[in-house]
Backbone as a ProteinNet text record, in pm:
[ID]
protein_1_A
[PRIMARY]
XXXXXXXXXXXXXXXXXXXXXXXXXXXXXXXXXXXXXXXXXXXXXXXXXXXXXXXXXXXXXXXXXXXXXXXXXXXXXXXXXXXXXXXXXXXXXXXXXXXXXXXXXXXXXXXXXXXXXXXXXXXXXXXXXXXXXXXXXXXXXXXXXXXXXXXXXXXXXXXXXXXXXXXXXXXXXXXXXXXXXXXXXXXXXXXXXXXXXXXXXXXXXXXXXXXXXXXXXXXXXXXXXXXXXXXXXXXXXXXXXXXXXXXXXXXXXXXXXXXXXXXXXXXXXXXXXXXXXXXXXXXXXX
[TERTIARY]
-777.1	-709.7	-571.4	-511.3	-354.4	-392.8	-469.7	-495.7	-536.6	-598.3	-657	-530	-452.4	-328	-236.9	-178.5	-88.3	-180.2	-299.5	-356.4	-339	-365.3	-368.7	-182.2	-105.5	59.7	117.9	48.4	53.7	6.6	-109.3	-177.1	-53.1	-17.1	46.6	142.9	226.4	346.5	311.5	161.6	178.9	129.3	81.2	106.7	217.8	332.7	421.1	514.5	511.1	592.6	697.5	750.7	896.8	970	924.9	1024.5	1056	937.8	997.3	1124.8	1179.6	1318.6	1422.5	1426.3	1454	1387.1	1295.5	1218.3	1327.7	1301.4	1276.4	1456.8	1569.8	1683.5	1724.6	1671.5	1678.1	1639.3	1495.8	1435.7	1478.6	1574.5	1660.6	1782.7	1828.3	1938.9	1882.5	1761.8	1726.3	1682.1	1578.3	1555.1	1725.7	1825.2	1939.1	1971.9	1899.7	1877.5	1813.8	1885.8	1885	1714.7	1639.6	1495	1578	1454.9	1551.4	1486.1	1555.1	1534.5	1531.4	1698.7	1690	1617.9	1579.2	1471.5	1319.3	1296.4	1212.4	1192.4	1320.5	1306.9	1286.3	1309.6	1332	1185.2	1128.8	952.4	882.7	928.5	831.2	781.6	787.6	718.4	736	815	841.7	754.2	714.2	643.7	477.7	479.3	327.8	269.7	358.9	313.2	471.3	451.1	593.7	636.2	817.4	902.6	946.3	956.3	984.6	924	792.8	733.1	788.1	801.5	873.5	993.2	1078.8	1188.2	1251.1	1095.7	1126.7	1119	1060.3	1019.4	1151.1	1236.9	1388.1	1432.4	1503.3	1563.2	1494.6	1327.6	1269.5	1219.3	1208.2	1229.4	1363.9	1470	1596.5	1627.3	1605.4	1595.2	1515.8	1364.7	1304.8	1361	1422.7	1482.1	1548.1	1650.1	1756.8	1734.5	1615.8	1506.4	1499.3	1457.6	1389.2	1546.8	1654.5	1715.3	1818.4	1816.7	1875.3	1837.5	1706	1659.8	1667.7	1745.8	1752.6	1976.4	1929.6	2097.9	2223.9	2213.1	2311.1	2294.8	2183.1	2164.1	2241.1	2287.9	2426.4	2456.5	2526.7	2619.8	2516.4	2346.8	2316.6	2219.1	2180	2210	2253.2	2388.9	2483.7	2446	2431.3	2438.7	2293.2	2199.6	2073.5	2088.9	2152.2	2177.9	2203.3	2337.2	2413.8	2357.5	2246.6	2192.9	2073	2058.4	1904.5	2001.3	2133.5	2201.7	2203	2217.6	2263.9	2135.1	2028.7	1903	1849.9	1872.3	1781.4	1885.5	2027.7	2032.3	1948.4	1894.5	1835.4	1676.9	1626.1	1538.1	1530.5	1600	1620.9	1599.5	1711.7	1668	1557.3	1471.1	1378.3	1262.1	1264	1151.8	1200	1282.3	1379.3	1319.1	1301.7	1265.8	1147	1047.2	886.5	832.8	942.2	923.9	931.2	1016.7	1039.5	946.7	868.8	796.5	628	600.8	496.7	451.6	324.4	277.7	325.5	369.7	394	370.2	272.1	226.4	259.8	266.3	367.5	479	543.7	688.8	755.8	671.1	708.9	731.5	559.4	583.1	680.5	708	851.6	952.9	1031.9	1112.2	1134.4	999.2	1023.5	1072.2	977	1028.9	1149.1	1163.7	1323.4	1408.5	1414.5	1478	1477.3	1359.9	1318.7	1405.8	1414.2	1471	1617.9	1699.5	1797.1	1870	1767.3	1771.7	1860.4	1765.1	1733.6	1873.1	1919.8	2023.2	2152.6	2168.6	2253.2	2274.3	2180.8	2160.3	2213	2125.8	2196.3	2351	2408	2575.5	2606.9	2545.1	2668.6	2625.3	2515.7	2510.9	2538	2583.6	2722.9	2847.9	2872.4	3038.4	3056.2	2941.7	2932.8	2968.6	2873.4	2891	3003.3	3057.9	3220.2	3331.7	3301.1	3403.9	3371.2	3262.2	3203.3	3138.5	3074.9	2997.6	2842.1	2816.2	2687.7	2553.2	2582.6	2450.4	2437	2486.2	2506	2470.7	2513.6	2482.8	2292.8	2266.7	2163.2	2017.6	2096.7	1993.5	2032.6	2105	2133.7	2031.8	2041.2	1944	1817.6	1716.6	1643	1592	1661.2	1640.5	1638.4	1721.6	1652.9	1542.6	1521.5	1364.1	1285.1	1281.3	1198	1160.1	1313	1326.4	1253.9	1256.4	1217.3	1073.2	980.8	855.5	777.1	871	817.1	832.9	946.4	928.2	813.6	800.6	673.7	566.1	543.5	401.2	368.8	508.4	500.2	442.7	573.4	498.9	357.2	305.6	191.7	81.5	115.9	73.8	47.5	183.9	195.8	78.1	114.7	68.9	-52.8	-122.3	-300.3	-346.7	-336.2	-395.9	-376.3	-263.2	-276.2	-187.5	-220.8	-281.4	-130.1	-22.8	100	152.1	148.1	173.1	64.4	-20	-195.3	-196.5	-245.1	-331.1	-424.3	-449.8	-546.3	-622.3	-625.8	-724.6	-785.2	-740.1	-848	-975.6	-1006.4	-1163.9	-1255.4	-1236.8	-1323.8	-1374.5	-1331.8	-1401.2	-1526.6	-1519.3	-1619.5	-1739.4	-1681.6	-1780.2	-1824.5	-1781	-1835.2	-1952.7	-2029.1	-2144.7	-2110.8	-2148.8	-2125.8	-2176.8	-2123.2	-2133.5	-2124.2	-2135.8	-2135.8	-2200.8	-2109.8	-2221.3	-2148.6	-2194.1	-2165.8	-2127.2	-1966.4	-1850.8	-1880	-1859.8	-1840	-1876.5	-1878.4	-1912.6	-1754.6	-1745.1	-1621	-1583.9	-1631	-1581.2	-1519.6	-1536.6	-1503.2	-1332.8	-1341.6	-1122.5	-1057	-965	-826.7	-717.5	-692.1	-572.9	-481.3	-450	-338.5	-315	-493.6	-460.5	-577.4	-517.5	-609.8	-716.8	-823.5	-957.8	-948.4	-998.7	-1072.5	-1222.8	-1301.7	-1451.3	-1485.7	-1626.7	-1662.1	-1798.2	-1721.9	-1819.8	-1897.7	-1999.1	-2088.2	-1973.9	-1921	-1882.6	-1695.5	-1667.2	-1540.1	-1449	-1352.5	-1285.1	-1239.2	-1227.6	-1164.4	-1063.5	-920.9	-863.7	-927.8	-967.1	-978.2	-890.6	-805.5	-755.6	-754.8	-770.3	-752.6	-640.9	-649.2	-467.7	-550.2	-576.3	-612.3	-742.1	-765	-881.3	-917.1	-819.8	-828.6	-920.1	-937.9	-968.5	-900.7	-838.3	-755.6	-826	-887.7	-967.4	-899.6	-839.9	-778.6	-834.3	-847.8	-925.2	-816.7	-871.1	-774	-701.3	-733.2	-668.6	-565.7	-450.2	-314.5	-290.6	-287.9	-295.4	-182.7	-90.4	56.6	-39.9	-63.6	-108.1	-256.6	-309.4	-431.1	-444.1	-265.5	-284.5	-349.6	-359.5	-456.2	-394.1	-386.2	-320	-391.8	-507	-503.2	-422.4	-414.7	-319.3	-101.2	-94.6	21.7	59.8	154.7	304.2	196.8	148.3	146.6	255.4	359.5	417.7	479.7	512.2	519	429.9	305.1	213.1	202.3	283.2	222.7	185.4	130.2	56.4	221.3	249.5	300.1	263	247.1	166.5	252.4	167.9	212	248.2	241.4	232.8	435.8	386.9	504.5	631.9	541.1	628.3	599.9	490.9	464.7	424.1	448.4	479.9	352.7	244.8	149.8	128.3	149.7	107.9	-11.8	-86.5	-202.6	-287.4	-222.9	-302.4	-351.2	-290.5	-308.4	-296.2	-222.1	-242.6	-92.1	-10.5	77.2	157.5	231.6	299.6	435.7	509.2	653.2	750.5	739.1	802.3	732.2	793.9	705.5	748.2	687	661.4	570.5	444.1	319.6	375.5	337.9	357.8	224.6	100.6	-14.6	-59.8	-49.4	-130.3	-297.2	-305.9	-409.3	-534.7	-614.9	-783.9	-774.5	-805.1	-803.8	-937.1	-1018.7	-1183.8	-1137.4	-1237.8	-1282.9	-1357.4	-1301.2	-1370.7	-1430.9	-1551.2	-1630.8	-1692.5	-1756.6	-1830.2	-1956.1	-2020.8	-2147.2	-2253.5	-2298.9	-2390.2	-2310.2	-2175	-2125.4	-2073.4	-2107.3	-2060.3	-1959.4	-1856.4	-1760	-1814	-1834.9	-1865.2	-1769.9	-1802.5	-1675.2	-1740.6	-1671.7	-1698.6	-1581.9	-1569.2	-1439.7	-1480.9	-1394.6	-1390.4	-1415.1	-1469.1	-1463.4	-1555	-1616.8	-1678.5	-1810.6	-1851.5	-1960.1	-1940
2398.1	2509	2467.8	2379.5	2361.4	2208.1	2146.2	2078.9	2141.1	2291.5	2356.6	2397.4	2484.3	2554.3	2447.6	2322.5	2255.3	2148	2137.5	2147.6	2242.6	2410.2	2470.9	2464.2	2436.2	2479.7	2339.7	2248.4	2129.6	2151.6	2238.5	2241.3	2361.5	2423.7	2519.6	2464.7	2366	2323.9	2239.1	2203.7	2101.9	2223.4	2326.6	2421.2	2513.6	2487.1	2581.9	2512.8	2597.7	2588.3	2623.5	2711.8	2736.5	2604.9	2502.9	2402.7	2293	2331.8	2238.5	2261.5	2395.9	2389	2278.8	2244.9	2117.4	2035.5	1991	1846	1781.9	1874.7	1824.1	1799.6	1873.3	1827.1	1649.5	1643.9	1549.9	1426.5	1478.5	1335.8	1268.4	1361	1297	1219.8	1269.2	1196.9	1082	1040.9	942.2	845	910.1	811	712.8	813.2	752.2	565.7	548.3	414.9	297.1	200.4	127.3	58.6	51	-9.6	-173.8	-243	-390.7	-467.1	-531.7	-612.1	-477.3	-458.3	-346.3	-201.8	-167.9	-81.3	-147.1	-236.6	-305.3	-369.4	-370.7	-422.9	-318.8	-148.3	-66.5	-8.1	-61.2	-6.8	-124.2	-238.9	-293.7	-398.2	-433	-514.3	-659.3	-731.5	-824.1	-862.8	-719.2	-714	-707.2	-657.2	-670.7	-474.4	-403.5	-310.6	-200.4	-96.6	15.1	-8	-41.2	-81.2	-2.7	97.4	219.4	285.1	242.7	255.6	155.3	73	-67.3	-28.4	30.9	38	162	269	383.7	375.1	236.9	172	193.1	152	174.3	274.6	322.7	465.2	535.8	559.9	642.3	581.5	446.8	377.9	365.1	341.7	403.9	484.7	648.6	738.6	770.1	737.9	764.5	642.3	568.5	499.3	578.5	616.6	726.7	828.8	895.6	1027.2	971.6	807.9	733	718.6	719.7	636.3	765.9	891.5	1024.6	1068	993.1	1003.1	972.1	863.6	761.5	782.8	770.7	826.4	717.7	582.9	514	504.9	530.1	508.2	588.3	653.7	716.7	641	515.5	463	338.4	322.6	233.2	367.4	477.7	600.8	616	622.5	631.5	544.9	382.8	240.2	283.9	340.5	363.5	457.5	579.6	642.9	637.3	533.4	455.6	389.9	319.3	211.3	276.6	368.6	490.2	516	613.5	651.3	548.6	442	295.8	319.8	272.1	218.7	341.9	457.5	552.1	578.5	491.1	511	380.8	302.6	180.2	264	337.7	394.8	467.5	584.2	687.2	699.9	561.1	477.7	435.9	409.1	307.6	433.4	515	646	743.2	751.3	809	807.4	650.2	554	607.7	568.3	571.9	721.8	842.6	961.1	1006	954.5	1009.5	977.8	876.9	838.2	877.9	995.2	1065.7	1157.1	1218.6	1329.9	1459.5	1582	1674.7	1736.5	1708.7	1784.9	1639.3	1546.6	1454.8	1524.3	1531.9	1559.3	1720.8	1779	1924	1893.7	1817.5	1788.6	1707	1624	1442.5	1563.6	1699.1	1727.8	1781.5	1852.8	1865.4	1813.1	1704.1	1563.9	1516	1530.1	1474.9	1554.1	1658.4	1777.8	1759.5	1730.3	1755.8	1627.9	1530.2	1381.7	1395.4	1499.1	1515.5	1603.6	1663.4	1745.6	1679.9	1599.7	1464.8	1410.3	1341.3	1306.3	1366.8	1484.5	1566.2	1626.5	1648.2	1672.2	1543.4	1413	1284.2	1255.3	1272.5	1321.9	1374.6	1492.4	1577.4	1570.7	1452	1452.2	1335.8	1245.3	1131.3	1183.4	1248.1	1339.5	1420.8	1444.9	1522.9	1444.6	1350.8	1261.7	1169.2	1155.2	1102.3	1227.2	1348.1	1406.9	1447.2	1348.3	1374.2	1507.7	1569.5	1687.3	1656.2	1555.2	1498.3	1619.1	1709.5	1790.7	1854.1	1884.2	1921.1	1807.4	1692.6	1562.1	1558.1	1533.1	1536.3	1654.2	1767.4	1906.2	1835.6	1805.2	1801.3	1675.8	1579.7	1443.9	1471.3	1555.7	1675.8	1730.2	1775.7	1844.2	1739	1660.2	1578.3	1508.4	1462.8	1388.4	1456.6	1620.5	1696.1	1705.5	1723.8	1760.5	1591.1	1522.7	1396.4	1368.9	1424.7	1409.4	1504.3	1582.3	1684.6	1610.2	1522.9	1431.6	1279.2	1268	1199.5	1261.2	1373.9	1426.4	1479.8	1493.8	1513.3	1355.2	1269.5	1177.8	1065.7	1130.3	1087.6	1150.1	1261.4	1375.6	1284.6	1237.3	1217.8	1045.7	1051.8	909.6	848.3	940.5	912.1	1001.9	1161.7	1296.8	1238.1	1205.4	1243.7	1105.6	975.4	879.3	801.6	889.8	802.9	694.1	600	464.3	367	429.9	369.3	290.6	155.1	109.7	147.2	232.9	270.2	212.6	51.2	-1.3	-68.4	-58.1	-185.5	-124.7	26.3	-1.5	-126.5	-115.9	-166.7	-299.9	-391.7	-493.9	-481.3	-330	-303.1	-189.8	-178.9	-99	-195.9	-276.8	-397.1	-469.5	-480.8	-578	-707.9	-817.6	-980.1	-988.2	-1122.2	-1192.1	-1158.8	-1241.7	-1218.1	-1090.4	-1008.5	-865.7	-823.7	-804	-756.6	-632.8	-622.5	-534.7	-451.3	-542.7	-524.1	-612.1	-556.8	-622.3	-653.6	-799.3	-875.9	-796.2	-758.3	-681.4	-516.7	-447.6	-379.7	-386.7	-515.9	-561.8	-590.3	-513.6	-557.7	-610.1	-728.6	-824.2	-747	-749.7	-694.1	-567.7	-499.4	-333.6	-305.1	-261.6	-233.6	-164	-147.5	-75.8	-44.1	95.6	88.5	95.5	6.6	-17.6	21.4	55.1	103.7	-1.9	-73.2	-130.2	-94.5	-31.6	100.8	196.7	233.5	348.1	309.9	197.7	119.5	141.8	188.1	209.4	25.3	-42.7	-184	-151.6	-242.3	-213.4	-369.8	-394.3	-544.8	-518.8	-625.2	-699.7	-837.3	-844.5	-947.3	-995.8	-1156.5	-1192.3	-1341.3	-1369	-1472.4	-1543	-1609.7	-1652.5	-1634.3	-1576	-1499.6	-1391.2	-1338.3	-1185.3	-1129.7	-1077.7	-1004.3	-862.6	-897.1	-758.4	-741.6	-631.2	-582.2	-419.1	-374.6	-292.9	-181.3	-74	5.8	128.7	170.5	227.6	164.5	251	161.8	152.4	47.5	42.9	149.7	179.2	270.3	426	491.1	626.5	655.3	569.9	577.5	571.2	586.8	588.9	479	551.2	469.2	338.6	266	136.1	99.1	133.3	149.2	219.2	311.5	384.1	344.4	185.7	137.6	95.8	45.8	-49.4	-180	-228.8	-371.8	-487.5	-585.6	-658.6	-759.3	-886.1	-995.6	-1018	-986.3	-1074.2	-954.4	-867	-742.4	-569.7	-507.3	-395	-281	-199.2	-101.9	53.2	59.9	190.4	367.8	428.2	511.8	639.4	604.1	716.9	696	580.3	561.9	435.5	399.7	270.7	143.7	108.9	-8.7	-59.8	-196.2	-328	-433.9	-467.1	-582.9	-674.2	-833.4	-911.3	-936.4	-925.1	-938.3	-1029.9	-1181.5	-1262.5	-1315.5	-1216	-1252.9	-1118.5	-1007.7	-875.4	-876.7	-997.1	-950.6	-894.8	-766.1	-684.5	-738	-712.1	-771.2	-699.1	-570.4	-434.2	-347.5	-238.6	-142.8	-43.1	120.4	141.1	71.7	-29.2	-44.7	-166.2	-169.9	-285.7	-426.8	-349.8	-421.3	-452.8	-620	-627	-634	-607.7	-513.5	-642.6	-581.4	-653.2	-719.8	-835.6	-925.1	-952.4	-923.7	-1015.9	-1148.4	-1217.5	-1336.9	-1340.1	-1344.8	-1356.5	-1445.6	-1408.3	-1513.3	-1489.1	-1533.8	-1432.6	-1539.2	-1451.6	-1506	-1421.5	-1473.5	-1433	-1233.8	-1300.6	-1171	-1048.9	-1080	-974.2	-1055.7	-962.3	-991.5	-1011.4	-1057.2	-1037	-1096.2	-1040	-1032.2	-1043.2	-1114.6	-1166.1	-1096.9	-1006.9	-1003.1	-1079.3	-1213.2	-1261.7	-1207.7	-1193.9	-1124.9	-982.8	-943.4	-839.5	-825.2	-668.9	-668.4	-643.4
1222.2	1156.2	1106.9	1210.3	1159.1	1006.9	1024.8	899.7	778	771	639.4	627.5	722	669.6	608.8	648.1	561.1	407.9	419.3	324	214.8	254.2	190.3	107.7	212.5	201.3	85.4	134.3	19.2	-111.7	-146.6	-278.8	-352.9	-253.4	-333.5	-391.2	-357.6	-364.5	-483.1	-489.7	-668.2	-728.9	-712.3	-800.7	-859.4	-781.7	-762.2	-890.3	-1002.2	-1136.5	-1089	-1092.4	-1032	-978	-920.1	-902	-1012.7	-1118.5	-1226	-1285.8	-1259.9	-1285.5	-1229.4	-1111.6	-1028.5	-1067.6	-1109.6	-1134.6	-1261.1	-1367	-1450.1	-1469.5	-1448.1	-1458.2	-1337.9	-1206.6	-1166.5	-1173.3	-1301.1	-1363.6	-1481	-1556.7	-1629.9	-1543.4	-1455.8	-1378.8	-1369.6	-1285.6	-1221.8	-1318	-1459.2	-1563.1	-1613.3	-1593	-1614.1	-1530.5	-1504.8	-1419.4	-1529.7	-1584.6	-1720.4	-1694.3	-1742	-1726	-1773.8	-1669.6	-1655.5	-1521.9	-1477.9	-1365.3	-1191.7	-1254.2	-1130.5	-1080.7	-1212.9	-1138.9	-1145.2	-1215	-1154.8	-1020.5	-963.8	-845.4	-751.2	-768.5	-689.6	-688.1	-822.3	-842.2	-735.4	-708.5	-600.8	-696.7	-853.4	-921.4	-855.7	-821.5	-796.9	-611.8	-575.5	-453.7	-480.8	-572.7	-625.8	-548.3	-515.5	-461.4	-434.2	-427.9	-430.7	-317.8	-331.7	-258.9	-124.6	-198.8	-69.7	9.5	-1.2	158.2	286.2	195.7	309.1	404.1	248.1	281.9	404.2	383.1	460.9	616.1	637.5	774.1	844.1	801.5	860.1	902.6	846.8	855.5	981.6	1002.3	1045	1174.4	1180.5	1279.7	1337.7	1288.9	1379.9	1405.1	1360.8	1402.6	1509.6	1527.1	1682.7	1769.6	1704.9	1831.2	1933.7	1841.7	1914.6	1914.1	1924.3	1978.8	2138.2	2178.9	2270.7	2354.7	2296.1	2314.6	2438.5	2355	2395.6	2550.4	2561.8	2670.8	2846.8	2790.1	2879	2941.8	3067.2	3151.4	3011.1	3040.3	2974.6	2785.1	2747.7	2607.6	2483	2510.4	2399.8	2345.5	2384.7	2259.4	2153.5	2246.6	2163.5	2079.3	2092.4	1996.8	1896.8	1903.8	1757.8	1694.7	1743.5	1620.1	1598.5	1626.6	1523.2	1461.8	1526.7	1369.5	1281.5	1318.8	1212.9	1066.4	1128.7	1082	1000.1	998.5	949.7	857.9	894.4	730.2	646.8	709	586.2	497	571.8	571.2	435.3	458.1	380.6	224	202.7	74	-12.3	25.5	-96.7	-126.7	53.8	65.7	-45.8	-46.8	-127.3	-258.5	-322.1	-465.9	-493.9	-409.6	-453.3	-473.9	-347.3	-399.8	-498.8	-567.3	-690.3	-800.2	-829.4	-915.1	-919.6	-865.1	-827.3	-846.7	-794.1	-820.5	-964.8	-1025.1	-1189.5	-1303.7	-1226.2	-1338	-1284.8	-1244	-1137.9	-1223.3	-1223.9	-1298.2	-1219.3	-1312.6	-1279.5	-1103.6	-1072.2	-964.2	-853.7	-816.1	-769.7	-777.7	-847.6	-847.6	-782.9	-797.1	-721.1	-615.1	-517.7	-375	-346.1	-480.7	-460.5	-395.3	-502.7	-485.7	-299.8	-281.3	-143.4	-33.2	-59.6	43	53.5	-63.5	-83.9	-30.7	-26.1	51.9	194.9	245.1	358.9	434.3	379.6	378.3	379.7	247.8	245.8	386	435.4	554.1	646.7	660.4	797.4	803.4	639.4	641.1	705.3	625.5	676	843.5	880.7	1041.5	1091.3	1063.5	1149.1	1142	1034.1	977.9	1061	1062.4	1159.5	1315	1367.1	1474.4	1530.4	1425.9	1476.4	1447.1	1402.9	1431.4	1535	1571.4	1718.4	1779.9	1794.5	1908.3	1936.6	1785.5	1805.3	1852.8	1868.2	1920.2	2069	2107.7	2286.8	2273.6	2176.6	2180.8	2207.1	2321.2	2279.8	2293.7	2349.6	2357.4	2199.2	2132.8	1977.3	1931.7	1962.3	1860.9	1867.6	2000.6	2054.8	2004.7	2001.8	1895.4	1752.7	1673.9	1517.7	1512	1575.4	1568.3	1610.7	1705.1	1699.5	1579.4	1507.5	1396.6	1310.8	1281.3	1153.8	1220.2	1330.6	1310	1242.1	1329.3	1309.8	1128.4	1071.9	888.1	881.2	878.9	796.5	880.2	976	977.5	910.9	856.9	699.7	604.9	602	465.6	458.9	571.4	604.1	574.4	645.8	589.2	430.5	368.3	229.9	157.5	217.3	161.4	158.7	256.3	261	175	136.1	51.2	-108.7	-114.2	-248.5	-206.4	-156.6	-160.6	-153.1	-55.8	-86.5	-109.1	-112	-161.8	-306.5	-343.4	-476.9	-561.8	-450.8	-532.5	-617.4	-567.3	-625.9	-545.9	-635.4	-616.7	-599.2	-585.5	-578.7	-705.5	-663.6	-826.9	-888.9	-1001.5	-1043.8	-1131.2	-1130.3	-1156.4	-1071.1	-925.3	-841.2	-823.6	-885.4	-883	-1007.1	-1099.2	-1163.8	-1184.4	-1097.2	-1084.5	-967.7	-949.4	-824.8	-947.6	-1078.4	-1139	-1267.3	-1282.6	-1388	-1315.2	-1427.2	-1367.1	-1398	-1307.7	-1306.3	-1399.6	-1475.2	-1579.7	-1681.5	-1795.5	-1961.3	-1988	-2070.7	-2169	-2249.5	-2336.1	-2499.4	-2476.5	-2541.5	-2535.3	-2692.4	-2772.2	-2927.6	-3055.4	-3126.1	-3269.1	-3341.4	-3334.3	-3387.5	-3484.8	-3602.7	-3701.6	-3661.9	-3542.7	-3509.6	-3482.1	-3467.6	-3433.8	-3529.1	-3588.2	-3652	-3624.2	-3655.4	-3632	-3563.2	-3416.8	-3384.9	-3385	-3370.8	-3345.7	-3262.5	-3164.5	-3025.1	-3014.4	-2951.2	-3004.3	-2856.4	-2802.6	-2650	-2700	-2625	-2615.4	-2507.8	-2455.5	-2319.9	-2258.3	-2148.5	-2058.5	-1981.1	-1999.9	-1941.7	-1932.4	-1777.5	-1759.8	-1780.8	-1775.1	-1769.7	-1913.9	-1942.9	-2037.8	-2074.6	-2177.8	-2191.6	-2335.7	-2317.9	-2417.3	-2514	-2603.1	-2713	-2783.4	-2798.8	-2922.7	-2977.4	-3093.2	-3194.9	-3204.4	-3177.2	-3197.3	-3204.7	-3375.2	-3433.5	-3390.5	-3355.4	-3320.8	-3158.5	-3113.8	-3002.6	-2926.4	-2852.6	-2891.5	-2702.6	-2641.5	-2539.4	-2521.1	-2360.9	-2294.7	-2171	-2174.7	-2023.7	-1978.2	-1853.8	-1813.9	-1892.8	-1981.6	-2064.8	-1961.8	-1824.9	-1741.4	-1696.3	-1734.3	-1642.5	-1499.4	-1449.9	-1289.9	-1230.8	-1314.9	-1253.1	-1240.3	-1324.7	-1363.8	-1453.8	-1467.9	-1550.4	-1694.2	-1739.3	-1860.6	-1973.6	-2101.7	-2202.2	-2281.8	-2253.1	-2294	-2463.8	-2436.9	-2585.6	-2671.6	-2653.6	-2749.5	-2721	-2682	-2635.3	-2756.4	-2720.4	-2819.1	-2798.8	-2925.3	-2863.5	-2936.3	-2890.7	-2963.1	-2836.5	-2893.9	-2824.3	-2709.7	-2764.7	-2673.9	-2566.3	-2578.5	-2453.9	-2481.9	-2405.1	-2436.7	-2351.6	-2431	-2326.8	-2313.2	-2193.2	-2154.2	-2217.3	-2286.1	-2361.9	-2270.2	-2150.9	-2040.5	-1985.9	-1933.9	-1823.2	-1906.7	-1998.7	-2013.6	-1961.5	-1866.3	-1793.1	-1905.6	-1880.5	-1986.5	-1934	-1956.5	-1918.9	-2045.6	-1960.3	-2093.6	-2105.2	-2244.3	-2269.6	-2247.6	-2259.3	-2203.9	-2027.5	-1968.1	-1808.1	-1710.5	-1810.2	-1786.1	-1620.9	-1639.1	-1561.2	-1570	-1491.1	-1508	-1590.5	-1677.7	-1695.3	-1719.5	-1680.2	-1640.6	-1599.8	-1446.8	-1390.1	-1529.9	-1415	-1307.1	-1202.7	-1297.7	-1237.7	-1148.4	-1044.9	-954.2	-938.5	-1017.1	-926	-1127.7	-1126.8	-1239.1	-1281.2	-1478.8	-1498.9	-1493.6	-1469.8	-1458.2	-1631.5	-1618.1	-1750.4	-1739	-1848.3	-1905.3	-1931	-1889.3	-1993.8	-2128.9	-2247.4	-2346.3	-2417.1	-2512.7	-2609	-2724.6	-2827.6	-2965.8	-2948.7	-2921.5	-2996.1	-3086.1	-3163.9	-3259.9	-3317.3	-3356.3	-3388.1	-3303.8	-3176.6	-3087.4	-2980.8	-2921.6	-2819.3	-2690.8	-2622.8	-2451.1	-2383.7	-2297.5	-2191.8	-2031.6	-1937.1	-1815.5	-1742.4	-1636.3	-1533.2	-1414.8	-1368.9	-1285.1	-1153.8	-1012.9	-892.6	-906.4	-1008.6	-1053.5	-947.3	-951	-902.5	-685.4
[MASK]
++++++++++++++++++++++++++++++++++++++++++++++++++++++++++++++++++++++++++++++++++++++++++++++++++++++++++++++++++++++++++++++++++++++++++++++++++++++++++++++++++++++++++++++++++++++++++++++++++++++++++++++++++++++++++++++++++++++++++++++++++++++++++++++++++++++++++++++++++++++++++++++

């Protein structure tokens, strides 16, 4: 019963329009973050996977330290240095799920805003329950640090929400080398490609983006691993495709990421022409 009710209390919350009033002014703030190396680094690209789950290990792990720590007759003062060390810990945190949040579909971002709240909670409670504890008020320090665990295992369970309910930060292409069939099969008819203008073709049930680039021909799975979006319908220039959704940047010939959001690069075919038609091989398929 208590799993249908916060089920049910979660669905509402990506339904709940009313907070796009908050979304949508804080996602301009945060887009305010120059696309580049550094928020690439805060998307996890350079990790091959989103940064701030890593990073949330901290914070929330020094905080039940000093849940563990409150407990114990002498442990007060090694208490404070984990609190300490959780406030540090949860501003890179903070940035890095910021990042990852702004560039989320609508209904992500309602629940993002929650969490974030719920997080901002946490913060604030642990604040004022090392100022407690620096003025020897430790039973106050002790309830305020209480209360933020409590506020930030709401921002845990939010973010777990976002995260496998509904799939943000997930690669959304590592299915299809599990829905391609092994080996060589005819994608397309060569004349179907124009020099340098992207076609999506369909590999049975598999969306593929083709392009033509000279005697070439470039097949990458046309779902963007960040959000699903259609890479066919991308920017293509210097050799890379960019996703018309989010902005993720993949180069065409190897499909590695070379700007997020997407962290996990895209499924690349092997290509060939024979007797007039394209076929295509994905390596590990099947």
């Amino acid at each position: 019963m208590g799993q249908l009710r916060w089920l049910r209390a979660s669905d509402r919350l990506e339904r709940a329009e009313g907070l796009d009033g908050v979304v949508s002014p804080v996602q301009r703030i945060v887009r305010k973050i120059p696309p580049g190396r550094f928020r690439d680094a805060l998307h996890g690209v350079w990790l091959g996977h989103p940064l701030h789950p890593v990073l949330v290990q901290v914070p929330v792990g020094a905080w039940m330290s000093a849940a563990l720590l409150d407990v114990l007759p002498d442990g007060e003062r090694q208490a404070r240095h984990f609190i300490g060390i959780g406030l540090l810990a949860s501003v890179p945190a903070a940035l890095a799920g910021s990042a990852d949040w702004a560039e989320m579909h609508e209904q992500q971002m309602r629940v993002g805003v929650v969490h974030a709240a719920a997080n901002s909670t946490a913060i604030t409670m642990y604040l004022g329950s090392l100022v407690a504890r620096s003025r020897q008020r430790t039973a106050l320090g002790r309830a305020l640090g209480l209360a933020g665990l409590a506020a930030v295992t709401v921002g845990g369970m939010l973010g777990g929400e976002i995260s496998y309910r509904q799939a943000g930060g997930a690669n959304h292409a590592e299915e299809v080398p599990h829905l391609v069939e092994p080996g060589w099969q005819d994608m397309l008819a060569v004349d179907a490609l124009t020099e340098g203008k992207p076609v999506r073709a369909l590999l049975g049930e598999v969306p593929v983006l083709a392009i033509r680039d000279g005697d070439r021909v470039h097949a990458l799975a046309d779902k963007c691993a960040h959000m699903s979006g259609p890479l066919s319908e991308g920017e293509i220039a210097d050799g890379c495709v960019t996703c018309p959704w989010h902005g993720s940047v993949f180069r065409l010939g190897d499909g590695t990421v070379v700007h997020g959001p997407a962290t996990a690069d895209q499924p690349v075919f092997r290509t060939r022409i024979r007797d007039g038609m394209i076929q295509v091989c994905l390596p590990g398929a099947g």
